[in-house]
N, C-alpha and C positions, 0 to 999 in steps of 0.2 A: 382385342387382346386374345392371344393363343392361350388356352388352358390346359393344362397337363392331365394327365387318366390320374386321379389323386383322389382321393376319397373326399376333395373339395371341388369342385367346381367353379369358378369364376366368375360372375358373370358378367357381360359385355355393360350392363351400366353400371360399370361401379362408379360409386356417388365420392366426393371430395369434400370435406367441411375444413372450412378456416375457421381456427379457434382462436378470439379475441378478448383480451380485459380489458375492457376499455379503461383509455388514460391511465395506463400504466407501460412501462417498457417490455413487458413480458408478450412476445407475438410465438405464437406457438402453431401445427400444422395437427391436425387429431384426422388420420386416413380411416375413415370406415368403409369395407368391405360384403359387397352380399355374397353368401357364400351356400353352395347346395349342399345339405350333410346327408348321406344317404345312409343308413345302416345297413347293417350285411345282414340282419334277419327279420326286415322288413320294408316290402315294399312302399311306404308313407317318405315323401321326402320331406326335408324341414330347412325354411330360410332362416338364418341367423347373420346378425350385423355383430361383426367382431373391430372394435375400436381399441390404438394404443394412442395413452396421452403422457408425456412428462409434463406433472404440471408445476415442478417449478416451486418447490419447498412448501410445500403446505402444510399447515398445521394448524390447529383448532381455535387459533386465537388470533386470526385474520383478520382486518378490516370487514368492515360490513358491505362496503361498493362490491368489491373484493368477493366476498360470499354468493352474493346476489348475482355478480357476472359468470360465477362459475358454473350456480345454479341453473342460470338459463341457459348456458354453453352444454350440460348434461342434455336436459328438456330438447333442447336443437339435433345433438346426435341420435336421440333415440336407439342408443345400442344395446344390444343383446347382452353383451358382453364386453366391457374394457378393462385392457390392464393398463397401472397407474406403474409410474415413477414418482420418488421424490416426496413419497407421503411421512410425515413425521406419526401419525399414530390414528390409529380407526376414526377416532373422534374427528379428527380433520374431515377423513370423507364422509361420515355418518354427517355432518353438516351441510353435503352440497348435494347429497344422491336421495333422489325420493325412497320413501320406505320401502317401498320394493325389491330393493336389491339388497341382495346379499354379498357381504364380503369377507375375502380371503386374504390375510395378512399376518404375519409372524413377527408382532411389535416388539423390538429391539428400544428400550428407552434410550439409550446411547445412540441414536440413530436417527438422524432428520431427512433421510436418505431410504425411507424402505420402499419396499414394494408391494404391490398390492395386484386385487381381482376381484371387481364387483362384477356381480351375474343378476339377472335378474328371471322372473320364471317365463317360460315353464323352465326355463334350464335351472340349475341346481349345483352347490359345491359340496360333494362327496367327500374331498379331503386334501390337504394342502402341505406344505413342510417346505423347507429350504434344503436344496440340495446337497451342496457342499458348505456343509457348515463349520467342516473344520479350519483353522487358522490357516494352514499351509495352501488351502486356497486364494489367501487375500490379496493374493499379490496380483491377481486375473479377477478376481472381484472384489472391488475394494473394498475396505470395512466387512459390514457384516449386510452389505449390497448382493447379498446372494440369488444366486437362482432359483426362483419360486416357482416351485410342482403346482399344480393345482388340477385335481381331478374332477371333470364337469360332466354332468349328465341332466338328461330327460329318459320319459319314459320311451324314446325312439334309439336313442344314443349316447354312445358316452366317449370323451375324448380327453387327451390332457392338454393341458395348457400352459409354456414354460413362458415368466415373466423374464425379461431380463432389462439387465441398465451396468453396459459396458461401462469400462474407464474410458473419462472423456481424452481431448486431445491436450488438456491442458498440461504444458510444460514443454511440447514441443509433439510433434503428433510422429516424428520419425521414431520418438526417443518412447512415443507412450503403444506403438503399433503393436508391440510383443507382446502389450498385456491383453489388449482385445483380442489376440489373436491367439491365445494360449486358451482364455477365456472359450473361444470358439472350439477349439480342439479339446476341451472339456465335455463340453457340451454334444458334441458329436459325439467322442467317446462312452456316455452317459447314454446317449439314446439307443446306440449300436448294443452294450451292454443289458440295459434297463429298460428298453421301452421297445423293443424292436416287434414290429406289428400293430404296436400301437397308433391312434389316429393322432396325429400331435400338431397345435400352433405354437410357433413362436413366436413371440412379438415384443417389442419394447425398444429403447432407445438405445443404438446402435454404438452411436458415437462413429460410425464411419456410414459409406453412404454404398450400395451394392454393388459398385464395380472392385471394395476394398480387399483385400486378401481374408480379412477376418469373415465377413460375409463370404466369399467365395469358396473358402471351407466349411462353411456350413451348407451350401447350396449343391455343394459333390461331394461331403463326407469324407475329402482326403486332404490330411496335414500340410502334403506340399502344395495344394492349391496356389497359385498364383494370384496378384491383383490385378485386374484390368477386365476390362470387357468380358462379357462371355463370349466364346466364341461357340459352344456345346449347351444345349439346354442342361437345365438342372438337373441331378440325379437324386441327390438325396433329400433335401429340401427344395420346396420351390417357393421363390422369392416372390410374392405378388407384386412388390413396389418395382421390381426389374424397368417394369415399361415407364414407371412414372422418372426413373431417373433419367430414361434417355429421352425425355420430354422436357427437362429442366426442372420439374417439381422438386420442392424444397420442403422442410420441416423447420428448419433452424436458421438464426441466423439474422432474420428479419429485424429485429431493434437496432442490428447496426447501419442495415440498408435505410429504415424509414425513422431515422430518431423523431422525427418530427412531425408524423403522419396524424391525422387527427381522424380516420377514415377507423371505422369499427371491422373494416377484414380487408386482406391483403392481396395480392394477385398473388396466381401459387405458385409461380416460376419466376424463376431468375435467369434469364436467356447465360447461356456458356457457365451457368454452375459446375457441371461435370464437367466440361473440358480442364475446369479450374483446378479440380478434385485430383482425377486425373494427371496432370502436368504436373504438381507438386508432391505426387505419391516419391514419399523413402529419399526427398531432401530437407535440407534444412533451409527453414524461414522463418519469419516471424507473424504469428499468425494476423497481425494490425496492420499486413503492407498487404493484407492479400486486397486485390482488386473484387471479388464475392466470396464474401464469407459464408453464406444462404447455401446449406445442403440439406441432403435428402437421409436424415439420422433415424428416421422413426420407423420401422418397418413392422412386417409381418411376414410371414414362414409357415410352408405346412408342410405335410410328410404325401409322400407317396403312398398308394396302394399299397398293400404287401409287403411294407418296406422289410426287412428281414437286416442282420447283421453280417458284414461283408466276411 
């Protein structure tokens, strides 16, 4: 894997966990990453496993199989830090995360849909908030599915941490492309303005998969970005999951491939996913004739060096 001069480092074994509830239809993909953070006023470097998971409506009064799978599914990642999709309220993840971690969430009772950030130490959450919290955002993030700041530190370093969970494809994915992609030009403009210098991840459930336009605007910082392939390395963010799409790795998708599967974890590719992605980019279909439904939605994001505002 080629690593970019980032205030992250990459490193060449980054590790891949399949996340399974057993005997349930929910197959999910949770990418954790080792990542070198090195501070600018001290020479000590520090490893950190940064994980995103949508898990898929949770809420504090789940079955107990259910609990218990999730349980051990934490315990297996061993992250540093993940951020969640799809939490309905603390209580939910206060049931599945050892006491150790801390977390960051801005409970919305009207919300079965929020977003979350457990950390656990030596790192630490300094301070958190929803970005765009006003209504006229809803439309690039739906409900009150906002973008969660999250400020994280140790005593080496300190970075933020933007949670997100686009609008999915649901309704037709030509007809829903503008909102993840308005969503993205948010977001870009947000970091240019507000964060610029700062060390930043992104991470959360996409809803498209990194060769999309909406990804592609956040991986060059400019609106007219294009979808398809890279053909220029990243400027503004850089994508980590890049390499795993053009490997066929997936996140999503899987209950429709394996309805029947009795196997506790899944293989992580789906051969011609992206070619799939791809070829059906900005027409109309119907997303139940597609031949692979299995993409690559979950990602992670960081900032450049120096990044500075264009």
């Amino acid at each position: 894997m080629k690593t970019p001069k980032s205030w992250t480092d990459v490193y060449e074994n980054t590790r891949f966990y399949t996340v399974s509830e057993a005997k349930t239809m929910l197959w999910s993909l949770t990418v954790v990453f080792s990542f070198l953070l090195v501070g600018h006023s001290v020479a000590q470097q520090t490893e950190v496993k940064i994980a995103t998971y949508n898990i898929y409506f949770l809420d504090d009064g789940i079955r107990e199989e259910r609990e218990q799978n999730l349980q051990r599914v934490i315990r297996e990642l061993d992250a540093d830090i993940i951020g969640f999709q799809e939490i309905n309220n603390p209580a939910a993840l206060e049931n599945i995360l050892p006491e150790e971690y801390e977390i960051a969430m801005v409970d919305d009772p009207d919300e079965v849909q929020d977003l979350a950030l457990a950390v656990r130490p030596p790192f630490r959450i300094e301070s958190y908030r929803h970005v765009f919290p006003d209504p006229d955002y809803n439309d690039a993030f739906p409900r009150s599915r906002d973008l969660l700041q999250v400020e994280v530190g140790n005593h080496n370093l300190e970075f933020v941490v933007l949670v997100h969970h686009a609008k999915s494809r649901r309704g037709g994915r030509s007809h829903t492309d503008p909102r993840r992609e308005a969503a993205s030009k948010h977001i870009v403009a947000y970091i240019k303005k507000n964060l610029s210098g700062e060390k930043i991840i992104l991470l959360g459930d996409f809803n498209d998969n990194p060769d999309d336009r909406s990804l592609n605007i956040l991986e060059y910082g400019k609106f007219d970005a294009r979808g398809g392939i890279d053909r220029i390395a990243d400027t503004f963010l850089f994508n980590t999951t890049e390499e795993l799409a053009s490997k066929d790795y997936c996140s999503y998708g899987y209950s429709y491939i394996y309805e029947n599967i009795e196997a506790d974890t899944l293989a992580l590719k789906v051969e011609r996913t992206r070619r799939v992605n791809n070829k059906w980019r900005g027409k109309e279909y119907d997303f139940w004739d597609l031949e692979i439904k299995a993409n690559l939605f979950d990602q992670i994001l960081v900032s450049f060096a120096n990044q500075g505002c264009e």
